[in-house]
C-alpha positions as CSV (number, residue, x, y, z in Angstrom):
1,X,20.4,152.7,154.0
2,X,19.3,153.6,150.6
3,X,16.5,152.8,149.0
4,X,17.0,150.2,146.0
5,X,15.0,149.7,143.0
6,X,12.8,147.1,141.8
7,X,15.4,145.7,139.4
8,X,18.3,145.7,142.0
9,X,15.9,144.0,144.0
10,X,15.2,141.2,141.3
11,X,18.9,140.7,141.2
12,X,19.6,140.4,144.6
13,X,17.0,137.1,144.6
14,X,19.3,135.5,142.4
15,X,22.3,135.7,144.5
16,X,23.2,134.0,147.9
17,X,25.0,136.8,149.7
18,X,26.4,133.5,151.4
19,X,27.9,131.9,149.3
20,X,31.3,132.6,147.8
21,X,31.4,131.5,144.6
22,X,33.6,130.4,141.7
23,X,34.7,133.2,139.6
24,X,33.1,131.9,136.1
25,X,29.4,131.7,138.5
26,X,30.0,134.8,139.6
27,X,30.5,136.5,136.3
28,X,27.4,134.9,135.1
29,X,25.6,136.1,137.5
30,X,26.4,139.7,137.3
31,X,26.8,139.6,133.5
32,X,22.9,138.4,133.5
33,X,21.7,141.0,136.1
34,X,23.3,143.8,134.4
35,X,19.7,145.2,132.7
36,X,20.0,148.7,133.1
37,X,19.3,151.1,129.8
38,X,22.9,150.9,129.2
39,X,25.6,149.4,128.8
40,X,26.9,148.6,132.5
41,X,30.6,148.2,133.3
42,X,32.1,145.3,135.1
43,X,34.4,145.8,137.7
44,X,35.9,143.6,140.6
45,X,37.0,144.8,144.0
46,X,39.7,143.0,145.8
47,X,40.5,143.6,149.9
48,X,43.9,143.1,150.4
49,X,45.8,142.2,153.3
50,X,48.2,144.9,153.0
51,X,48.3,148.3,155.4
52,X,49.0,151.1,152.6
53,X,50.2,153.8,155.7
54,X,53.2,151.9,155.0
55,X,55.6,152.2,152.0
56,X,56.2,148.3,151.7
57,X,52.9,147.7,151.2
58,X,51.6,149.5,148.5
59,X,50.1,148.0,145.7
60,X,50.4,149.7,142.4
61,X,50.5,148.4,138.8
62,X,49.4,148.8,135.3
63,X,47.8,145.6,132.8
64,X,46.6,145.2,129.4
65,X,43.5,143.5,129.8
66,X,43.1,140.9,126.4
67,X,39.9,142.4,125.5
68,X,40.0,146.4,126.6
69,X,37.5,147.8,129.3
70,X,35.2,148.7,126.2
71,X,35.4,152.4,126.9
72,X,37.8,154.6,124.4
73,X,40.2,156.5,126.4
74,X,41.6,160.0,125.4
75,X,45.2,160.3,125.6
76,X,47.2,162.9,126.2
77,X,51.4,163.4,125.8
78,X,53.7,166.0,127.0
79,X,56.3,165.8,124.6
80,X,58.6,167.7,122.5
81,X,60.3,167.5,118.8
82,X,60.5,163.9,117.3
83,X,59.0,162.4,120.2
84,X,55.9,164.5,119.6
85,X,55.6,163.6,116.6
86,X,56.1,159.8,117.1
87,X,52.6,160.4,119.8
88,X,50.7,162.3,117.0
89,X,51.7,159.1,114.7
90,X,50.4,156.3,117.3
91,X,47.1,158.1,117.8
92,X,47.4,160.5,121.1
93,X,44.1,163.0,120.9
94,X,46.3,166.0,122.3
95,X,50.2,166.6,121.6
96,X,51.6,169.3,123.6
97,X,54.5,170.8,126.0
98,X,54.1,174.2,127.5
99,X,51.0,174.8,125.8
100,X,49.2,171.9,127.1
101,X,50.3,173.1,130.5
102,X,49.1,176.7,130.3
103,X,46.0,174.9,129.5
104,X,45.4,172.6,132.2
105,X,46.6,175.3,134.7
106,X,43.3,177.0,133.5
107,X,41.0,174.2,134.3
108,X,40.9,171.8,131.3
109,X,41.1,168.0,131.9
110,X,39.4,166.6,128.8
111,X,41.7,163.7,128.9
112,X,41.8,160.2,130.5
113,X,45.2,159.4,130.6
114,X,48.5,162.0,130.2
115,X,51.7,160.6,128.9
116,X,55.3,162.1,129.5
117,X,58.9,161.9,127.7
118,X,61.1,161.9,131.0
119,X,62.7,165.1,129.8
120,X,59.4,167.3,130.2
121,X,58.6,165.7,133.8
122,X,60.3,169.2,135.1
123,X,57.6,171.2,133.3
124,X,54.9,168.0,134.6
125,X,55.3,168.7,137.6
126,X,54.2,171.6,137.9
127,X,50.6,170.3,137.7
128,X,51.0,167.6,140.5
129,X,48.4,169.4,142.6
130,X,46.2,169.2,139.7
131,X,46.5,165.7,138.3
132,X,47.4,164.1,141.6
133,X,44.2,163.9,143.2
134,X,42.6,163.3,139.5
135,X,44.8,160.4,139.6
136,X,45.9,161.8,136.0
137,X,49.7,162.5,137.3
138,X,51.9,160.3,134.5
139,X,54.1,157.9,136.3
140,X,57.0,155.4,135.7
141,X,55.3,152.6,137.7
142,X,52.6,152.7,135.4
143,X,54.3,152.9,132.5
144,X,53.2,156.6,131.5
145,X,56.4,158.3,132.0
146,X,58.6,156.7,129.1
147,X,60.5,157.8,125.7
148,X,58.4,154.7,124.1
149,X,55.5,156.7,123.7
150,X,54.4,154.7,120.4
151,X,54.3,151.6,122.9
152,X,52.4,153.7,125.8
153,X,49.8,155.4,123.6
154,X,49.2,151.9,121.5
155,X,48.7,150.0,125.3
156,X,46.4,152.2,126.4
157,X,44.1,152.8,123.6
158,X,44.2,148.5,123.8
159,X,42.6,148.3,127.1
160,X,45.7,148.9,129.5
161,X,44.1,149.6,133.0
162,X,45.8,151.0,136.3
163,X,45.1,150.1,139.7
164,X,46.5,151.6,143.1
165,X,44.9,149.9,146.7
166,X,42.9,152.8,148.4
167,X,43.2,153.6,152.1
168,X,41.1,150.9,153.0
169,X,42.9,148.4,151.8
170,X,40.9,147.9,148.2
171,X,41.5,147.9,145.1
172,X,38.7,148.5,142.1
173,X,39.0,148.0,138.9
174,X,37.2,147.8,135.6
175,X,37.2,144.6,133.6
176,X,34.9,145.0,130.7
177,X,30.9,145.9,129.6
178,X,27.9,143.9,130.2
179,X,27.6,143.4,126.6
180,X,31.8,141.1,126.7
181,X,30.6,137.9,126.0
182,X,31.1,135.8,128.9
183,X,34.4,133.8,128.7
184,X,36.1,137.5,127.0
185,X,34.7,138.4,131.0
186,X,36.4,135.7,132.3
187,X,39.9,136.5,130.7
188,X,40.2,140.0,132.1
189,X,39.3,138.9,135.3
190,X,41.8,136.1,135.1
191,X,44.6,138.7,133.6
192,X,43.5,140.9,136.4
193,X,43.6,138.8,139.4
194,X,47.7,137.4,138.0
195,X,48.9,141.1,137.9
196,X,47.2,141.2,142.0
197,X,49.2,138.8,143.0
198,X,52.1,139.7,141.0
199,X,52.0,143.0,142.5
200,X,52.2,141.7,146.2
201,X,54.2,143.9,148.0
202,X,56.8,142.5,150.4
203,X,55.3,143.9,153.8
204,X,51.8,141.8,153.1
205,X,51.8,139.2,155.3
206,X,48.8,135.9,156.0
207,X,46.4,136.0,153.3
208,X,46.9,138.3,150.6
209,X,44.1,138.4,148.8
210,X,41.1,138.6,151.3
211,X,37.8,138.8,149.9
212,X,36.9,139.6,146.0
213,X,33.9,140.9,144.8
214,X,32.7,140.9,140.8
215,X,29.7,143.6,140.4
216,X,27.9,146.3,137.5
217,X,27.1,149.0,137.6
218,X,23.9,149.7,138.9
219,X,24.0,145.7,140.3
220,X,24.4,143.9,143.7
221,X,27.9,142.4,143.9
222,X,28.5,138.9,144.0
223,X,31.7,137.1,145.8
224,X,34.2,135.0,144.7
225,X,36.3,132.5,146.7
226,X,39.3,133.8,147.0
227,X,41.3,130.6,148.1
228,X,40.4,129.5,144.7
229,X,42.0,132.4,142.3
230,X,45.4,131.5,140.7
């Protein structure tokens, strides 16, 4: 096991590793142990009941949270022509077609998020064994393959988050910075834990949503009840 620091041990005193507890506590708790030299980021884990090996239970999605993540994210868009320009209007950091390609085929990824008109998916594709495992591969069910790329670029640069459920079952997720004041914590969570259960697949089945726990960065993680999220 390995070795924690004083201040991780502090913050473990303040916490009853026995106790599930509301989700407003919870924040409150992490939000206040979060004393690291910068500025930690919040993020909740939820275990799902769901066995992604199989197709009708995957769990994928895309949300605006009402108050960002806090961090700026760079976005990049494949796109030709007018719809080019419409990207370089609504603020994408990097326009390109073929040229961005060539690029990223040579080892560049200084971009969050990639974008895609549907009509340059063909030349996209190319890089799937590059941006797949990056998790930077633009797709429809996230909303990054789309001719609205005005809407895209203006969603993400808002706070839009995505979230996939790993092979274990989990899926983490960002919802703000130490610094959020609380109840702008408590909103993303909330926004957070609807687009869960909005997401549940129709293979789940008994209790969807099986444990959820709210941590920082360098912080212990605190649980919530999860018989009492709506």
């Amino acid at each position: 096991m390995p070795k924690r620091g004083k201040r991780y041990a502090d913050a473990l005193k303040q916490i009853d590793r026995t106790v599930l507890y509301d989700s407003n506590t919870a924040l409150e708790l992490v939000k206040n142990n979060a004393k690291a030299k910068f500025n930690e980021t919040i993020e909740v884990a939820f275990k799902l009941g769901v066995d992604p090996r199989h197709a009708d239970q995957q769990v994928r999605g895309a949300v605006v949270l009402p108050h960002g993540t806090g961090k700026t994210r760079t976005v990049l868009v494949f796109a030709k022509g007018e719809k080019a320009k419409e990207a370089e209007a609504a603020g994408a950091d990097f326009v390109g077609a073929d040229d961005l390609v060539a690029k990223i085929q040579e080892g560049w990824f200084g971009f969050d998020v990639a974008v895609a008109t549907p009509d340059m998916m063909g030349t996209v594709g190319k890089l799937g064994k590059l941006l797949g495992p990056k998790g930077l591969m633009p797709n429809p069910k996230v909303g990054t393959v789309t001719f609205d790329v005005e809407r895209a670029i203006k969603e993400i640069k808002a706070g839009k988050v995505e979230y996939r459920v790993d092979k274990t079952g989990i899926v983490h997720v960002p919802i703000g910075k130490a610094s959020f004041p609380q109840e702008k914590l408590a909103e993303n969570f909330q926004t957070m834990v609807e687009a869960i259960i909005k997401a549940k697949p129709p293979g789940a089945k008994g209790q969807y949503i099986k444990s959820v726990t709210v941590s920082s960065t360098m912080g212990p993680g605190v649980k919530i009840n999860p018989l009492k999220l709506a």
